[in-house]
N, C-alpha and C positions, 0 to 999 in steps of 0.2 A: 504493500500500500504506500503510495507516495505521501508525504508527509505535508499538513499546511503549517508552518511556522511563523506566531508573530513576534516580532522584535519590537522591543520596546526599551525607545531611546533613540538621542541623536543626533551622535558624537561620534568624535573619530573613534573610540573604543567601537562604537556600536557599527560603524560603516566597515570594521574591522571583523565582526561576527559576523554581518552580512554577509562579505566576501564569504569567509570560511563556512559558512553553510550551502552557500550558491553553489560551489565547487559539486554541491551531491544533488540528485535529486529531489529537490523541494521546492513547494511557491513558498514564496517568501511575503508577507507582508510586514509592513510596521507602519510604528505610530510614534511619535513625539511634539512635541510642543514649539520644534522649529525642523522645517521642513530641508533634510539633507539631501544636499542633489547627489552626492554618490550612491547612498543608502538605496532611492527614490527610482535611481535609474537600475539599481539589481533587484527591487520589488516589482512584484504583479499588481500593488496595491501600497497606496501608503494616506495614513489618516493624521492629520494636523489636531491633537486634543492636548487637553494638559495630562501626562502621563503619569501623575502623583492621583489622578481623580477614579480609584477603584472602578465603580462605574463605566466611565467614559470608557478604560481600555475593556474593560470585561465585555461592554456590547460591542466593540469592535470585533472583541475576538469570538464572537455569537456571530456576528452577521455574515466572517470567512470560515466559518466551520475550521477553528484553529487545533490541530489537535498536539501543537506544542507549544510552548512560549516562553522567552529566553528575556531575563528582563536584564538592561547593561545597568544604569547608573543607579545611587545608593537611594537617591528622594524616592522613588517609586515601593522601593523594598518599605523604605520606614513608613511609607503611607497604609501599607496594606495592601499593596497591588499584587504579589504573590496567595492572602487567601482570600481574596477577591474568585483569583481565574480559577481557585481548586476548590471553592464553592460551587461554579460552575462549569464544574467538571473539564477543566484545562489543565493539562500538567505545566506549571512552572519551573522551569531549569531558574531556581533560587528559593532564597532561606523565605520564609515566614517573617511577618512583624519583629515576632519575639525574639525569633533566632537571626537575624539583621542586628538584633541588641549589638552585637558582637565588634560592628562600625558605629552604627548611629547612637551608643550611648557607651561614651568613653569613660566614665566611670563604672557602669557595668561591666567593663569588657577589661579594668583593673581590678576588680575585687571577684569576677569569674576567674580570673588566670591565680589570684592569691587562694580562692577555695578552693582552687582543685591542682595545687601547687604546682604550676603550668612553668616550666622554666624561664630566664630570661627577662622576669616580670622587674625592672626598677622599684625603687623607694618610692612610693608614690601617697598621697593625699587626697581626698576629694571637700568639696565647699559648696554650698549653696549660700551662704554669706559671704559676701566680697570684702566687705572687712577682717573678716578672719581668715579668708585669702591673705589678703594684706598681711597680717601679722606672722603670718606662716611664712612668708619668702622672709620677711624683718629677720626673724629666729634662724631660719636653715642657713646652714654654713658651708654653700656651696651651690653653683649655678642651677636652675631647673628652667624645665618644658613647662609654659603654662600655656594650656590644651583645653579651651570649651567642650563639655561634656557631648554637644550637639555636634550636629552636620554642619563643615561650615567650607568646604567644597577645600578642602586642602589650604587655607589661609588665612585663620584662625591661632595657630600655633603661633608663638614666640618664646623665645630661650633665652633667657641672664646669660651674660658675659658672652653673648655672641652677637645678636641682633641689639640687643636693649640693655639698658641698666636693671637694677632692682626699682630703683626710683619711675622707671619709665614702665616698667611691667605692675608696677599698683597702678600710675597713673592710668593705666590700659583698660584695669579691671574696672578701677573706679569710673571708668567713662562711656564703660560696654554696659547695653542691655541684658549680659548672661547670667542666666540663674542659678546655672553649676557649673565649676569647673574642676580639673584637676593639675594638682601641684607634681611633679615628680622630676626624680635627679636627672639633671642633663647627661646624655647618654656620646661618646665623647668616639668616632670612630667612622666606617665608612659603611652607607646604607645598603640593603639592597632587598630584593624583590623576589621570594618566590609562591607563583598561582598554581592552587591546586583543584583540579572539576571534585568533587565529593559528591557523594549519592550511597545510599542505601549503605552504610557504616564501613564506607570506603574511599580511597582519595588516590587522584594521578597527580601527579606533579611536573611541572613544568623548570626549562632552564631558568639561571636566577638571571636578573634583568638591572641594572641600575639607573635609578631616575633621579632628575636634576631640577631640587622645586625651588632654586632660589630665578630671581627675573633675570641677571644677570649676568655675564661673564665673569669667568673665575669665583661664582659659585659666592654672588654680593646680590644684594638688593631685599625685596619681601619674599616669602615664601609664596608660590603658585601653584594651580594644578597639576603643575607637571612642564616643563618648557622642552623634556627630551629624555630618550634613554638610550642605554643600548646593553646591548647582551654579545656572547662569542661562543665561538663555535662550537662548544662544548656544555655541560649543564655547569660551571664555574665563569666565574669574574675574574679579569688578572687578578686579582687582591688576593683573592679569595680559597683557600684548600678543599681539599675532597672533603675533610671533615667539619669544615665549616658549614659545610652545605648541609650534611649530615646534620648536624646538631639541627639547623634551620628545619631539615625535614622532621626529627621526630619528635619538634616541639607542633609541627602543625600536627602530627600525629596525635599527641596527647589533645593539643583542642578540638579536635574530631572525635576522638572517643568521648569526651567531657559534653562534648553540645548535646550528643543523642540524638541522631534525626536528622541533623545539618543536609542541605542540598545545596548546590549551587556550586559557585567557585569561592575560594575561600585564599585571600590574598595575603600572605606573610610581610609587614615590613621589619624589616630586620637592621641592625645595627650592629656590627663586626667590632666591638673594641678588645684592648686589652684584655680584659678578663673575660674574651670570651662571645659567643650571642648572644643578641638581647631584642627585646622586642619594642619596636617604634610603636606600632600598631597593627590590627587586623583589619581590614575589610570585607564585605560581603559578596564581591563583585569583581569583574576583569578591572585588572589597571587599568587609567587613560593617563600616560601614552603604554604602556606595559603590556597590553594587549596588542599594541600594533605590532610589539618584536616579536611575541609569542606565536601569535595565532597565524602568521605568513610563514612560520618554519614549520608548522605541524601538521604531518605527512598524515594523522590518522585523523580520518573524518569528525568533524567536529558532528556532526549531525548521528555517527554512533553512538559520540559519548551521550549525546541528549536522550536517545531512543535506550539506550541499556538503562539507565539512570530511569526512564519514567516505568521502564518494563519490570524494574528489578533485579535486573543481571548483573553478572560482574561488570564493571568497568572495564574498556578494553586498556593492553597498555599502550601507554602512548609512545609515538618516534619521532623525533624532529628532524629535518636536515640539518647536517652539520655545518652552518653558515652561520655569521656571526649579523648580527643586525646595529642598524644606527636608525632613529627617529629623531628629527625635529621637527618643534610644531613655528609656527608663523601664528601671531597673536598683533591685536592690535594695536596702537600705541597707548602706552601709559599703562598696560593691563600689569599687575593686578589690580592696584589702585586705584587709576582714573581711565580706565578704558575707553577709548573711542568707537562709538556703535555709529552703526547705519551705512556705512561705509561701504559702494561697490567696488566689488572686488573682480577682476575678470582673470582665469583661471587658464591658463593652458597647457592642458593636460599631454599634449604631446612632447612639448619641452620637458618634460622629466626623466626621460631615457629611460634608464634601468629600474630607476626606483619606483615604488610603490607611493601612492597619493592616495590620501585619507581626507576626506573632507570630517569636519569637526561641528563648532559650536557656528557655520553658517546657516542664511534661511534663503531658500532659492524662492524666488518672486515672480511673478510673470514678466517682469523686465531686467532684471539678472539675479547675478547672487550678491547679498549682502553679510555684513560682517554684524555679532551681535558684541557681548561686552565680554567676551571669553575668548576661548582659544578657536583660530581660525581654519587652519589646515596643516597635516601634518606629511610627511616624504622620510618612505625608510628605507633604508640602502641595505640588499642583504648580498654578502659575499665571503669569499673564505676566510678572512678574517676584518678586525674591527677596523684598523684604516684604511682598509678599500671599501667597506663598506659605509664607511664616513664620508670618500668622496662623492661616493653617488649621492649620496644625502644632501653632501654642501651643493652639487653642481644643480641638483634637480631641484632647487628652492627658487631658481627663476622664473617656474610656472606663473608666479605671481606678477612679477616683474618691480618697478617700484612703485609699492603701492604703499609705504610711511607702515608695513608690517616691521612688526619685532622681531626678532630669530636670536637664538645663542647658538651663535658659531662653532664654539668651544666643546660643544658636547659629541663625546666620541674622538676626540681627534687626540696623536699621539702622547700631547705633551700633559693634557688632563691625564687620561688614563694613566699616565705614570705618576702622577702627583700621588694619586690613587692608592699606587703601590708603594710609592716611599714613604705616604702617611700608615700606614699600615707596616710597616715593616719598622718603622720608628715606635710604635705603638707597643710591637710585641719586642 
């Protein structure tokens, strides 16, 4: 039986599952709340709704007879939009409300990992008073991550002695509308990324990946969604040992056994220091950009893992090509802060060559496409290893042309990745 699949989301993470499902057998449709023209042109069907509105997507996915549905970004999960479609008898490839807790409530997702002595967990605090926030960084004797409890699209965080003072991270608190946060030790080392499908008290895993959320080169400015990552040809990072990865996997392990039930993909961020792995955060969902290196190297159909996963079956294992990847996104100016929306943007997808073109946070119009307050379009270079696969990256970013877009250069290219490795090697 051919499968009908709705996708829901739309972003380059999602125009990213699109591809990799198109690849087999399926109508595809989807729905998001801004209309992607890459998504739109591998659909048989695509619905303009707010995709956070349970409803809205549930009668979509009635009226295409959807007999799968694959939900990318984390708002939707935390709305309810996973037992929405399984009320209505849709199978959802993702978590539940509750079991989303795991991203969308960062204080749950620290005091889950402490009751079930989940490795890697930092000293951490939680507050619903911002004064006694306050008083907490006054007393600790030592920098920290302060991390609104909530969803706040990756740009929420700030960290003592890195980004801000202690005097600027009260001032912060004291001037945010947030009702909870949590306080925890700055974690001192090099991040990285591994995604795993989970289904029916099982999990495949994916190569680890590293992303680059600050806005600007040489790794300064605010923290963002994500500006770029990249991965190599192997399931390791230069940085990185076989047993680091290790430690990384059977901590996602233990949080698989601990959820009970968990579906979906289940995203590790991880932090390599000294003493060790540690855990940045989990999320409930494909990376954006993390899923553009991932899901273009992954030989086994993505639309198996979906189908074993709602059937009950083993998960099949997964294979990648041995090709290293590089993503950059192109954002519009001033993002993250003051981003410039509205802005046409005209696209030429033949200039890219080799690399792969991910359209992202655009909205295609009856008169072109336009840019919204987020990230624009993204170009990943895959090849045998990370600096040929950087250069298609850098080369293929003229699709755009000059259009006052943002890009970090630097991501992927020789002399980062070595920073990488001598910050880590100084480390241990």
């Amino acid at each position: 039986m051919d499968e009908t699949v709705l996708l829901v989301g739309g972003g380059g993470r999602e125009h990213a599952i699109a591809r990799a499902l198109t690849d087999s057998d399926v109508t595809l449709y989807a729905c998001a709340s801004n209309r992607n023209p890459g998504i739109a042109r591998l659909a048989a069907g695509f619905k303009t709704l707010d995709e956070t509105h349970p409803t809205a997507v549930v009668t979509y996915a009635t009226e295409i007879n959807a007999t799968l549905a694959v939900i990318g970004p984390e708002a939707p999960l935390e709305s309810g939009v996973v037992d929405a479609l399984e009320e209505a008898g849709v199978y959802a490839f993702g978590p539940r409300e509750t079991e989303a807790r795991i991203e969308t409530d960062k204080a749950f997702q620290r005091r889950f990992m402490a009751e079930h002595d989940i490795p890697g967990c930092p000293d951490f605090a939680t507050f619903e008073e911002m004064d006694a926030a306050c008083e907490y960084i006054d007393s600790y004797d030592g920098d920290l991550a302060v991390k609104p409890a909530g969803l706040t699209g990756g740009k929420g965080v700030r960290v003592t002695g890195d980004q801000i003072t202690k005097e600027e991270a009260k001032a912060y608190l004291r001037e945010s509308e947030y009702t909870r946060v949590v306080l925890e030790e700055r974690l001192v080392g090099e991040e990285f990324t591994v995604q795993a499908f989970v289904a029916n008290g099982e999990f495949r895993v994916s190569p680890a990946v590293q992303d680059h959320k600050r806005a600007y080169e040489g790794d300064e400015g605010p923290n963002t969604g994500g500006m770029g990552s990249y991965s190599a040809e192997d399931d390791l990072l230069p940085f990185m040992t076989a047993k680091d990865y290790a430690d990384a996997v059977s901590i996602i392990d233990q949080v698989v056994d601990a959820l009970k039930g968990y579906k979906g993909t289940l995203y590790g961020q991880f932090m390599l220091t000294a003493e060790g792995v540690k855990v940045v955060e989990f999320n409930a969902r494909f990376g954006d950009p993390e899923a553009m290196n991932t899901l273009p190297v992954l030989e086994t159909p993505l639309l198996d893992v979906l189908k074993a996963a709602r059937d009950g079956e083993p998960l099949p294992e997964l294979t990648f090509t041995q090709q290293a990847t590089v993503c950059k996104y192109a954002v519009p100016a001033g993002y993250p802060t003051d981003p410039s929306a509205g802005a046409e943007i005209t696209i030429d997808e033949d200039s890219a060559g080799e690399a792969l073109l991910f359209y992202a946070s655009v909205d295609e119009r009856d008169d072109g496409i336009y840019t919204t307050t987020s990230r624009a379009f993204a170009v990943v270079g895959r090849a045998e290893n990370i600096e040929t696969a950087e250069e298609i990256a850098e080369e293929a970013l003229a699709v755009a042309g000059e259009k006052g877009l943002h890009v970090r250069h630097d991501i992927g290219t020789p002399e980062l990745v070595q920073q990488r490795i001598d910050h880590i090697e100084t480390l241990r």
